[in-house]
N, C-alpha and C positions, 0 to 999 in steps of 0.2 A: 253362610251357615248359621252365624250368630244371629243373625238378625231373623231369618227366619223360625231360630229357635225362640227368639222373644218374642215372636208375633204368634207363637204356639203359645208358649207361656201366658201373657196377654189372654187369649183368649179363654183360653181353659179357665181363668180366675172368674170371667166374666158368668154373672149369675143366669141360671135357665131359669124360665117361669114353670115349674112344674106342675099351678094349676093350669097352665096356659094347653100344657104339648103329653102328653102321653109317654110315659117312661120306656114304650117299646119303642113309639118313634126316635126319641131321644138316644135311645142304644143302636138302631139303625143307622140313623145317622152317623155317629160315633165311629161305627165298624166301614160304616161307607168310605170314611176319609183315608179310612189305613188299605181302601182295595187296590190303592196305588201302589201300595208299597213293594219294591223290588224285588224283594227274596219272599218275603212272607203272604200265605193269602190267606185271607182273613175270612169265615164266613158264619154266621148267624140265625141263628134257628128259632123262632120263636114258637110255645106250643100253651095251650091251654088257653081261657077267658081272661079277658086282662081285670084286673081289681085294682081301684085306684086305690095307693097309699096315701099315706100324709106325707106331703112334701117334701118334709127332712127327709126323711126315708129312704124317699127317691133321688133325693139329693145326693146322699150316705151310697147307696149303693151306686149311682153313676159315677163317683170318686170312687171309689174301690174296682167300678170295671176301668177307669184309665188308671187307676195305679198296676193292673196286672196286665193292660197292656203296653204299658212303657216298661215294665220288668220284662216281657215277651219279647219286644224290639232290642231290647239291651242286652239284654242275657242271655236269653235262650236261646239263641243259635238256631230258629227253628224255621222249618219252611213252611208249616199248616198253623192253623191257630181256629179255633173254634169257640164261638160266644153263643149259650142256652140261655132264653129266659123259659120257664116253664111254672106257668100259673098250675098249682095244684089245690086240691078243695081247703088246704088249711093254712099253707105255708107257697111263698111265692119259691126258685129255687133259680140261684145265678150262677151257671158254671163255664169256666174258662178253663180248655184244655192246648196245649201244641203240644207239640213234637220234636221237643228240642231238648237239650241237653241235661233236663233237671236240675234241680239243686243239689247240687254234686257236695256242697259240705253237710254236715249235721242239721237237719232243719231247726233244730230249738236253737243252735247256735247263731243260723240265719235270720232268726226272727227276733233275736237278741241283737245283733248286730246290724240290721239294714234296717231302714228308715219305711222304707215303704213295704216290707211287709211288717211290722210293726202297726204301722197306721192304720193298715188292713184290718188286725188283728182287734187295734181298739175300735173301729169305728161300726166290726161286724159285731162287738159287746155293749156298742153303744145304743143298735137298733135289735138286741137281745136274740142276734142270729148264730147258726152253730156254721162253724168254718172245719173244711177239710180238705189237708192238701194231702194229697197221694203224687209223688215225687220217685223218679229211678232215672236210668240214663235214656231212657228212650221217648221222656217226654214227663209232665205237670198236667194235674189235674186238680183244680180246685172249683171248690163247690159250699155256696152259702146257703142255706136255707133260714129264709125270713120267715119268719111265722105271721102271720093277717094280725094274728091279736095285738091288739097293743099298736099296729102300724097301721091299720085303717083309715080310712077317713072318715 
């Protein structure tokens, strides 16, 4: 288990060429590796024309969908799990929903205290996106809206 945790680790550090690969393939792929996974299934919707960002960008936000899917696998308890990219005419929009147990404490408290929604929080102020988590017992929903401007290419 260790070791195949390190060869996840490993590779997740390993940098994508985002002018190379298309950030939907890139999220495709990503969601593909977790359709193994046991209890949870994972599934991915893509809707609207794709707009290439600027790289960071794409970077920033494919670190913020594996930061909410390792919160998914860990915490939430859930057996669905659903990944949106949805290109819209102004603003790109990434949301990650399951159906699992919510964030059963105070959310301000949780984002004070956990690490990776934190890192979420700064990296979605970092690419000047608006974050919103809608959070109860029967499942998370969170939803970034990247605005084009400013993250274009």
């Amino acid at each position: 288990h260790i070791i195949n945790e390190v060869r996840n680790i490993s590779h997740n550090l390993m940098p994508i060429d985002f002018n190379e690969y298309a950030l939907t393939d890139i999220v495709r792929q990503t969601i593909d590796k977790f359709k193994e996974h046991p209890i949870i299934k994972f599934e991915y919707i893509q809707t609207g024309n794709n707009k290439k960002l600027q790289p960071v960008t794409e970077l920033i936000i494919y670190r913020i969908l594996n930061e909410l899917i390792s919160n998914i696998t860990k915490h939430a308890n859930a057996t669905k799990a659903l990944v949106q990219l949805t290109y819209q005419e102004n603003s790109l929009i990434l949301s990650v929903e399951d159906d699992g147990i919510g964030i059963t404490n105070n959310i301000n408290e949780t984002v004070k205290k956990g690490l990776g929604l934190k890192n979420i929080k700064h990296r979605v102020g970092y690419i000047n996106a608006m974050l919103t988590i809608e959070t109860n017992s029967k499942g998370t929903l969170i939803i970034i809206e990247i605005p084009y401007a400013n993250n274009q290419q």
